[in-house]
matplotlib code that plots the C-alpha trace (Angstrom):
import matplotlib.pyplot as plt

x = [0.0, 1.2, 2.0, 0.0, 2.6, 5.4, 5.9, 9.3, 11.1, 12.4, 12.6, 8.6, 7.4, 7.7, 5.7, 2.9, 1.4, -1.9, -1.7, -4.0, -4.2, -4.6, -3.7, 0.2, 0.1, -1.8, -1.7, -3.1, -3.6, -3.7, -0.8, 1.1, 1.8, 1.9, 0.3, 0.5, -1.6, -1.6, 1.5, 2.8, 6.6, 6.9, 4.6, 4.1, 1.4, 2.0, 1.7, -0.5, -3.6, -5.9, -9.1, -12.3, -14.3, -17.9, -20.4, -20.0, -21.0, -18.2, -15.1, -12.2, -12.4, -9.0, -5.8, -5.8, -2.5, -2.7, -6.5, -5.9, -2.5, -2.1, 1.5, 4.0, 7.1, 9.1, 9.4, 5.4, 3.9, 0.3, -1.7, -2.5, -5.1, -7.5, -11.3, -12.5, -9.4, -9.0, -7.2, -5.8, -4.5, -2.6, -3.0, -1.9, -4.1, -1.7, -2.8, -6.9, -7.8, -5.0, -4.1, -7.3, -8.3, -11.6, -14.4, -16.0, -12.9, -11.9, -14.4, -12.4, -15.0, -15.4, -14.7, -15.7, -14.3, -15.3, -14.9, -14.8, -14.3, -11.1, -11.9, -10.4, -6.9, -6.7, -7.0, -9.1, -12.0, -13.3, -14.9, -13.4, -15.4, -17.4, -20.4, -19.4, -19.7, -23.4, -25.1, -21.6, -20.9, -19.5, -19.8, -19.3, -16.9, -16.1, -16.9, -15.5, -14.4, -11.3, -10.3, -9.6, -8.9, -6.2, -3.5, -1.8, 0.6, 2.7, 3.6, 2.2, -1.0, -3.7, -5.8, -3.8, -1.2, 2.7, 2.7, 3.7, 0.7, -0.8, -4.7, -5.7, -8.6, -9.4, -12.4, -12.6, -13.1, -16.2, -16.0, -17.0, -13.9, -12.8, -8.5, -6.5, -9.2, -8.0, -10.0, -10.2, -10.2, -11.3, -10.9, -12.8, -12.3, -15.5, -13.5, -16.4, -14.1, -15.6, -19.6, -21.1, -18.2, -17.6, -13.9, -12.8, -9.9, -9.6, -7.2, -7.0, -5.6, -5.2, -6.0, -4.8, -6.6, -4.8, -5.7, -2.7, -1.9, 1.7, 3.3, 6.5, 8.3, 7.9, 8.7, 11.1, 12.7, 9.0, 8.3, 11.5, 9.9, 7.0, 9.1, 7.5, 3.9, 0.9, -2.8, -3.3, -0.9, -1.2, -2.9]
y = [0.0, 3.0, 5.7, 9.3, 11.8, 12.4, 13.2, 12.6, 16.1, 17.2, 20.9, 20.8, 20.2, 23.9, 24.9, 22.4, 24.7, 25.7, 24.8, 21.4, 18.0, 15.0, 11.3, 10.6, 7.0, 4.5, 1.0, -2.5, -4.3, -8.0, -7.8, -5.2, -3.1, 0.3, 2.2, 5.0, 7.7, 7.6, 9.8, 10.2, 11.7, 12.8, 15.7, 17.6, 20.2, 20.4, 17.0, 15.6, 17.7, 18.3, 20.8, 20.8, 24.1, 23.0, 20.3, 19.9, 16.4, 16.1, 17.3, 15.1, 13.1, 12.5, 14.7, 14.5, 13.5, 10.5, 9.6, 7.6, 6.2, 5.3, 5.7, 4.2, 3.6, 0.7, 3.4, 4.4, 1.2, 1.1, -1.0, -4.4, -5.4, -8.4, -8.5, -7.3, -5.3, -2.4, 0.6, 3.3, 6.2, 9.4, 13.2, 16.0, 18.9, 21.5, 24.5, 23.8, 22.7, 24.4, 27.8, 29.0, 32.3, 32.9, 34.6, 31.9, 29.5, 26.6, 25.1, 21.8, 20.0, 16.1, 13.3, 10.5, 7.1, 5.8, 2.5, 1.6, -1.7, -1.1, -2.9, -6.3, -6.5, -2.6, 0.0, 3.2, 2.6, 3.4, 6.5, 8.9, 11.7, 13.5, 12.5, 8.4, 9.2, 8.9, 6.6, 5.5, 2.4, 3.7, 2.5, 4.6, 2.4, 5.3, 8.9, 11.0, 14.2, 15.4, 16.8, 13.7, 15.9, 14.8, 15.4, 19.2, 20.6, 22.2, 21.6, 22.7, 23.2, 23.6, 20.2, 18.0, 15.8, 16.4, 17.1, 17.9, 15.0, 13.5, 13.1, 9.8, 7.6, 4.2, 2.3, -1.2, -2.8, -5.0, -8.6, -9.1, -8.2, -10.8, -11.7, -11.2, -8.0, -4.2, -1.6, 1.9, 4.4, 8.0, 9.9, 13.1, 15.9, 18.6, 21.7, 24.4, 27.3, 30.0, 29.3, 29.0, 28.1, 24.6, 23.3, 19.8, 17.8, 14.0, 11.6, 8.5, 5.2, 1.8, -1.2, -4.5, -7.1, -10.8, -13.6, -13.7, -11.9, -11.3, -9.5, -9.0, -5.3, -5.0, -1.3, -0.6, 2.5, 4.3, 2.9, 4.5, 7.8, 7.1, 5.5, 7.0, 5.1, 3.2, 3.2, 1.0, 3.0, 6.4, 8.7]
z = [0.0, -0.9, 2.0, 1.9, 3.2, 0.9, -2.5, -4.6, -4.3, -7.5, -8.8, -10.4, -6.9, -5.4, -8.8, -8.3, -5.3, -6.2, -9.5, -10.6, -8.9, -10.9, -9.4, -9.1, -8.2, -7.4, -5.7, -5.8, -2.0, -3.9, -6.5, -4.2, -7.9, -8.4, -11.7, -12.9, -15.0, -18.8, -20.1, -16.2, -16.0, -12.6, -10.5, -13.3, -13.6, -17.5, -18.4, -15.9, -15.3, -18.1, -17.7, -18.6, -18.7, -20.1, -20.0, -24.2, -23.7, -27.4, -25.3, -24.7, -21.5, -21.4, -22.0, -25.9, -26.2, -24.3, -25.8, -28.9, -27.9, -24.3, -23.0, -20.6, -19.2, -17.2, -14.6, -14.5, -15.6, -15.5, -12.9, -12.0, -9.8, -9.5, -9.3, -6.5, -5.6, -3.2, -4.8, -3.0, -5.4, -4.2, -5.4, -3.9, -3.1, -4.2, -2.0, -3.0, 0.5, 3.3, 1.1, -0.9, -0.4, -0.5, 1.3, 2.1, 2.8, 0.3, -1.8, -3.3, -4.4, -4.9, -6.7, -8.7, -10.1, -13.4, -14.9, -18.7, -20.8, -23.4, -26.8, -26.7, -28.5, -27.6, -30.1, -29.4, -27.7, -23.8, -22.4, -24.8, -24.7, -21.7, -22.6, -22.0, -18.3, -19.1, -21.0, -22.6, -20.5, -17.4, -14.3, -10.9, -8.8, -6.3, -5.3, -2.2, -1.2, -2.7, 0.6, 2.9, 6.2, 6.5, 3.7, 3.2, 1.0, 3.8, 7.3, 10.5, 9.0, 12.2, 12.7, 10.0, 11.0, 10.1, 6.7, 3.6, 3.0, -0.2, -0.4, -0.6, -2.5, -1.5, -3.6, -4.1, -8.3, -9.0, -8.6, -12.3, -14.0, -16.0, -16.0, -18.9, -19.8, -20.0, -18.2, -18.3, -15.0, -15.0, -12.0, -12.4, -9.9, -9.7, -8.6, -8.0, -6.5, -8.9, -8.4, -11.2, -13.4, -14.6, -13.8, -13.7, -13.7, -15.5, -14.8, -16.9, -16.5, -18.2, -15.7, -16.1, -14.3, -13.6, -11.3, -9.4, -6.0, -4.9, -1.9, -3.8, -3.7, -7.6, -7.5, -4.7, -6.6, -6.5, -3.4, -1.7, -2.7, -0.2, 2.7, 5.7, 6.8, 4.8, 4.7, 7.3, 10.2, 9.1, 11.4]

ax = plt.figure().add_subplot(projection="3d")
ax.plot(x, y, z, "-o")
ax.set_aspect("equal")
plt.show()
């Protein structure tokens, strides 16, 4: 499992305050794997957050780039998981929830997890556009607020623990999903800080499911970047 309260530290990270969130890693409690966005390179607003700023039920779902040709690396593989998994995935809140300044305080909104079916032998196919979220075979597998009260982009924030923290999302994949099969996931963040204005954030993955379960370290370079507590003993 994947700990919530550090990030890797690299030069990008000090510009990453209030700018976007999207999901920078996420884990599988039955194959003990770690995936990663479509297109991931590190905690980069510029290549990780994509926005969308009206209901056009036609717009891209996902960042365009990564759309039509899913990428990845050996170093940000995407995920495996089993039927019936539990995923925990990480984002940071980037200033939305501790450093807003607005009259009424922070507004950062929720979340929800979608799940789509990838055509079989891949190609283009899955939720592509907004309007797939309804009607288009998606299925909600998770929802929660995207602040978790507990995660903060600095320390010594009043009420949080120690931080700098990570947000985390936990939610748990249907029992129906069949080994062997690719899935899509679409984590959509509903950030209402102007009322009245549409903003959101997607996050798109590729998920892998497989039959077998493993406790195996199969990452230890990423998971050295999170080294300090998990899930299931953080505070």
């Amino acid at each position: 499992m994947i700990p919530p309260l550090t990030l890797v530290v690299t030069s990008t990270f000090a510009l990453a305050v209030l700018a976007h969130s999207w999901i920078d890693v996420m884990s599988s409690a039955s194959t003990g794997k770690l995936g990663y966005i479509r297109g991931y390179g590190g905690h980069i607003d510029a290549i990780s957050s994509y926005r969308i700023q009206s209901l056009d039920p036609n717009l891209p779902l996902c960042m365009p780039s990564t759309q039509s040709t899913p990428s990845y690396t050996q170093q940000y593989p995407p995920l495996q998981a089993t039927p019936a998994d539990t995923i925990t995935a990480n984002y940071s809140e980037n200033g939305h929830v501790t450093k807003d300044k607005l009259p009424d305080g922070p507004r950062p909104g929720n979340y929800t997890w979608f799940l789509g079916t990838m055509p079989t032998g891949g190609g283009v196919g899955g939720l592509t556009r907004l309007g797939d979220l309804v009607g288009g075979g998606a299925r909600v597998i998770g929802k929660g607020m995207f602040d978790d009260g507990k995660c903060a982009e600095a320390a010594g924030v009043p009420g949080r623990p120690p931080g700098p923290r990570q947000c985390q999302s936990t939610f748990t994949l249907p029992k129906d999903l069949q080994p062997g099969q690719t899935y899509q996931l679409v984590w959509l963040w509903n950030f209402p800080k102007v009322k009245g204005v549409v903003e959101m954030y997607t996050s798109c993955a590729d998920l892998k499911i497989t039959n077998s379960t493993t406790t195996e370290d199969t990452h230890p370079k990423q998971r050295q970047a999170y080294p300090l507590v998990n899930a299931s003993n953080a505070d």
